[in-house]
N, C-alpha and C positions, 0 to 999 in steps of 0.2 A: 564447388557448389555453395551459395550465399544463404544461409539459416539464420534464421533474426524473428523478429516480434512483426506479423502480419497486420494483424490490427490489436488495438488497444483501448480501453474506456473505461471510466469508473464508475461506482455507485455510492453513493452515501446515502444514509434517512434523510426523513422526511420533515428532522426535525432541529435544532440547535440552539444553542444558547448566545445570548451576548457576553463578551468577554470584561466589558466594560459595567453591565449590569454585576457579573457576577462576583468583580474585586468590588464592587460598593458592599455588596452585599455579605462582604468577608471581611470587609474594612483593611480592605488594601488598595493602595495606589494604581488605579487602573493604569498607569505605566510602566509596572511590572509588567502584565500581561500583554500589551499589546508594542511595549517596545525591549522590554527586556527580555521575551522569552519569544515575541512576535506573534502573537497570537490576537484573531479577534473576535473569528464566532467559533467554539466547537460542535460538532455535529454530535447529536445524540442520539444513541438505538431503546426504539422504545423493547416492551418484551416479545412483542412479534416479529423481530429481525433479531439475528444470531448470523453467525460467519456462513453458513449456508445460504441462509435467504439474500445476503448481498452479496454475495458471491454470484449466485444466480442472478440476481437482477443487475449486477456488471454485466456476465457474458452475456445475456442475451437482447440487450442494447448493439452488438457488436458480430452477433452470429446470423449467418442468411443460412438456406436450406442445403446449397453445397459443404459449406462449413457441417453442418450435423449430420452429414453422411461422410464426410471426411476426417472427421474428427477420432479418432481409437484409444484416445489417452486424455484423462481429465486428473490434474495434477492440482489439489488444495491446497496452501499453504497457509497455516494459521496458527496461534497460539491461543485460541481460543475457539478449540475444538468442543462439541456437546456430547461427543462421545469418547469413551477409553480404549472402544474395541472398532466401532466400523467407523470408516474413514467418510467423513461429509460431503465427498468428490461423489460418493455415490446417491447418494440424495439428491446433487446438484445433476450429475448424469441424466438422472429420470424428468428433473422440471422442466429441464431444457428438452428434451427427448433426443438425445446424441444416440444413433447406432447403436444396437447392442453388443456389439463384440469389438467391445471397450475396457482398456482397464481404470481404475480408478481410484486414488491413493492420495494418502494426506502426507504432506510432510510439516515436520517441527523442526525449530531451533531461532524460537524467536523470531527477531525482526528480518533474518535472515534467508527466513525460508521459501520465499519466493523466486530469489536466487539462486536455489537449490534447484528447486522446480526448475527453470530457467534452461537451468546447464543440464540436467538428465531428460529435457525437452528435445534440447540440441543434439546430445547423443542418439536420441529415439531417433531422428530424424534425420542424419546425417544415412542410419542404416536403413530408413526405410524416408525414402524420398515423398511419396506419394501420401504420405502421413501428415495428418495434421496435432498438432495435443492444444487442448487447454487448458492452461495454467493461473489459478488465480490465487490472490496474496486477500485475506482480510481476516477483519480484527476489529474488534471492540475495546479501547483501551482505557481501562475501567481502574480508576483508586480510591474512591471511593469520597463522601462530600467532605468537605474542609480538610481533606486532607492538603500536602505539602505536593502532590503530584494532580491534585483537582483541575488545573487549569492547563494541563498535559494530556485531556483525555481526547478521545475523538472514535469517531465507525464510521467506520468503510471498506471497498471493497474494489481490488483492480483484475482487471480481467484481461488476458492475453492469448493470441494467437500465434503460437509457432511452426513454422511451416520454411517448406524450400522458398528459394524465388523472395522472401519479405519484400511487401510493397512498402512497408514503413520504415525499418532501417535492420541492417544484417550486419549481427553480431561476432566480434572477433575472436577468435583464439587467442585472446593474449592476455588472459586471466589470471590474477596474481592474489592468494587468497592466505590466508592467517587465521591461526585457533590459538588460543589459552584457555586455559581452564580457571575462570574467575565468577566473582560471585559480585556483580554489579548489578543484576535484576533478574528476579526471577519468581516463579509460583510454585509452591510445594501443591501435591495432587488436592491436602485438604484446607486449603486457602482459595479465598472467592477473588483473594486482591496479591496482587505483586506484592514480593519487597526490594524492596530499590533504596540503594546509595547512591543518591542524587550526582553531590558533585565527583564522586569516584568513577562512574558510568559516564559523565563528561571526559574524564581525563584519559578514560580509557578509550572509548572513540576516536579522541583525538592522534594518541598514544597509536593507534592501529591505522589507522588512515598515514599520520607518519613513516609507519614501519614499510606498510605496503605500497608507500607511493613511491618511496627511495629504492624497494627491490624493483618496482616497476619500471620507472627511469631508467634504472640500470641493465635490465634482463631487455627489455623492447627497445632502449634509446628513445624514446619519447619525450617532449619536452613541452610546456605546458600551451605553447601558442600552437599546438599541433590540433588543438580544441576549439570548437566554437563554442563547447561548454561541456561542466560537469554536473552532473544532477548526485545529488545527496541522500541516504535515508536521513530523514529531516521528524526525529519526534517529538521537535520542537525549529520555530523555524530558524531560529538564530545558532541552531549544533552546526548545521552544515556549514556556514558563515565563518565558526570558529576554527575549523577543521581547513578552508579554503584561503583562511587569513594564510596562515603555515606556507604556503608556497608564491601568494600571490605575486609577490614583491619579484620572482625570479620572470618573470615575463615585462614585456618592453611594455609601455605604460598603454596604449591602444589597445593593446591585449587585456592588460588589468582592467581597462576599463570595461570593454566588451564581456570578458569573464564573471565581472562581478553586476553586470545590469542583465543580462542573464539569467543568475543564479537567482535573482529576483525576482523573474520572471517566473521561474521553476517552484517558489513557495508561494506563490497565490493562492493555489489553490487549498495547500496547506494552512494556510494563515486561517482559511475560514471553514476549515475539516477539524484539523488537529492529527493527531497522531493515528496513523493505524496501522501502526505497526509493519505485519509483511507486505500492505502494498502502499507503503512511503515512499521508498527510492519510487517507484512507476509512479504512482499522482505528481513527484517532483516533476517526472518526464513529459508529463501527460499534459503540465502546466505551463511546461519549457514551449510544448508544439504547440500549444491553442494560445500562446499569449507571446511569442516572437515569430514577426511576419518575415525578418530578415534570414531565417534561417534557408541554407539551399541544399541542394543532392551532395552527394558526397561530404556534405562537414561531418566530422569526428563527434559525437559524446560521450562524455567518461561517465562512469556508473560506479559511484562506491554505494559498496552494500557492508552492513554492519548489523548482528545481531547479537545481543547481550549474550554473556554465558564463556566465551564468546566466540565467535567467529565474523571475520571480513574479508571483503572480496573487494577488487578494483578491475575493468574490464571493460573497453568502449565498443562503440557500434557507430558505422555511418550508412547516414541517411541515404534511403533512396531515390530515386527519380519517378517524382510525382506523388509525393509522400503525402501533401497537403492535401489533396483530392480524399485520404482518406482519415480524415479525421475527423472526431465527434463534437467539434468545439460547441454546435447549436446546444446540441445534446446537455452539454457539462452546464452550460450557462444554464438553460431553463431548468435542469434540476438543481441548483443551487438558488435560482431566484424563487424553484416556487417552494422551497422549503417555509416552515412556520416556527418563527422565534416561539419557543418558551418563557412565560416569566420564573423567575426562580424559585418561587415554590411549587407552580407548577411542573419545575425540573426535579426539583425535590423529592415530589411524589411520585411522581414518573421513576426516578431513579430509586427509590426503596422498592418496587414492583419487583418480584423475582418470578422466577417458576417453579410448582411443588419439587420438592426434594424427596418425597416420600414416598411415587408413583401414586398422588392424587388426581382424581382427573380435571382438568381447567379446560375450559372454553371461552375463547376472546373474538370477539367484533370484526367479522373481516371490514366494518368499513372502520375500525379504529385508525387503519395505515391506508394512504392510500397507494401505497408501492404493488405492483404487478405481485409480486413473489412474497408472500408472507407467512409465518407461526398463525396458527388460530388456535393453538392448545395444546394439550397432552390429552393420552387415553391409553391404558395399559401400558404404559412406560414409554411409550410413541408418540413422538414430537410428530405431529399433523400439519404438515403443510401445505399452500393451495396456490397452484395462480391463475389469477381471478380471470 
């Protein structure tokens, strides 16, 4: 039986930044960010989006009526959870209005965890065929202004369906995965910001992408032209690049080239999001189908997944037959063109806006956003949320 990713789509705000505005305005060489780290708008969340509200407004881009009576399992992946105790799967449960004899659960570990989801999706579904789960990866990646990580930020939100039968591509058994226990990025509970070792979290990515590609070759036999391509967790878009340099050279030069115009293909949408964390590898994917027409049924793509802390996975999937038919590419575009540049003090201020920490109560503007799925407050320690 073929288990894989049914349909797939993202969300981002409503809102982002120039990258080129914002090295002026740091007095740095806007070639740092837009060719050294490859970046050129980051998408920003105002305070009425959080990893729930785009969450929901991914799937539900993505879900018809049979999907929400099919659906039994809603799997969130984030690191930028609103709560310590209930899991945000269940918030998004109710906005989308999924069946109610569902379960619903977040998972952690980083950039990772949507891979997590992924693979305990597959299991679900391998025992229960008729099942469908949804799985989504978001995140807000937030360091806070002038910092050394400021131009590394990004929100958003990928949304998936796993189910028998995948009309978009079905995922293989031949998962090759890796843990350490390292301190390259992370949030203690009373930190609003990561701490991260820059270039030590580079070399460890690369380090583990290394380790797991050579058990992989070795345990599948696989060899690199056996791909029409690799998509990347990409928290910046030139990591995955560095990481793909490492093998490129072992493939006949048709391939390298194929492999590497590709991979380009696969950060577009990255270049003008930025990071968000658990669903980077999927927008790589998601950038890879809406931006090469040459792709067909059956080609192979590889999926390195990589989450600080750490843990990596490597594990491909091929496409189906008639895959194109279902994809959101209209969708991706017009949410990205009708987004509204920020000037930089207007991000500024935007970006000091928090939510009470005291259980005060706030009230905010549903027409502030104009996204479907939005925060309009608190009240009695309950985040309020509404779609409109």
């Amino acid at each position: 039986m073929k288990i894989g990713i049914d349909k797939i789509g993202f969300y981002t705000p409503a809102f982002y930044v120039d990258m080129v505005e914002l090295a002026e305005a740091r007095n740095i060489d806007p070639n740092k960010f837009t060719i050294g780290i490859g970046q050129d708008k980051m998408a920003f969340a105002p305070i009425t989006q959080d990893s729930v509200t785009m969450g929901a407004n991914a799937a539900r881009q993505i879900l018809d009526e049979a999907d929400l009576k099919a659906i039994d399992m809603v799997i969130l992946a984030t690191e930028s959870g609103i709560d310590e105790s209930k899991a945000g799967a269940v918030y998004i449960h109710r906005l989308l209005g999924i069946q109610p004899f569902s379960r619903a659960i977040e998972i952690k570990e980083a950039c990772y965890g949507a891979t997590a989801g992924i693979n305990l999706a597959k299991d679900y579904v391998a025992k229960n065929p008729e099942s469908k789960v949804l799985v989504i990866g978001s995140d807000i990646a937030r360091y806070g202004l002038s910092t050394a990580g400021e131009a590394t930020q990004g929100a958003g939100a990928v949304a998936m369906v796993v189910s028998a039968n995948p009309r978009c591509i079905a995922l293989q058994d031949d998962n090759v995965f890796y843990t350490e226990d390292i301190m390259d990025f992370w949030r203690p509970v009373y930190s609003e910001y990561a701490c991260v070792e820059g270039k030590y979290s580079t070399e460890q990515y690369i380090h583990f992408f290394d380790t797991i590609w050579t058990r992989y070759t070795e345990k599948f036999n696989q060899k690199l032209e056996d791909f029409a391509a690799i998509c990347f967790h990409l928290p910046y878009t030139k990591m995955g690049k560095k990481a793909l340099d490492l093998i490129i050279e072992t493939a006949p030069p048709a391939v390298q080239e194929k492999l590497l115009e590709n991979y380009r293909l696969s950060t577009l949408y990255s270049r003008n999001i930025g990071n968000i964390y658990t669903g980077s590898l999927y927008l790589s994917f998601i950038s890879l189908l809406d931006h090469q027409s040459n792709l067909q049924e059956n080609d192979k793509i590889g999926f390195f997944s990589y989450g600080s802390g750490a843990v990596g996975e490597f594990f491909h999937g091929v496409l189906q037959p008639g895959f194109k038919k279902y994809l959101q590419t209209q969708t991706h575009e017009e949410l990205l063109n009708n987004r509204s540049k920020l000037a930089i003090t207007e991000y500024e201020t935007k970006f000091k806006q928090q939510l009470p920490k005291d259980g005060s109560t706030l009230e905010i503007n549903p027409s502030s956003d104009p996204a479907e799925i939005m925060l309009t407050g608190i009240q009695d320690h309950r985040r309020q949320y509404v779609r409109k």
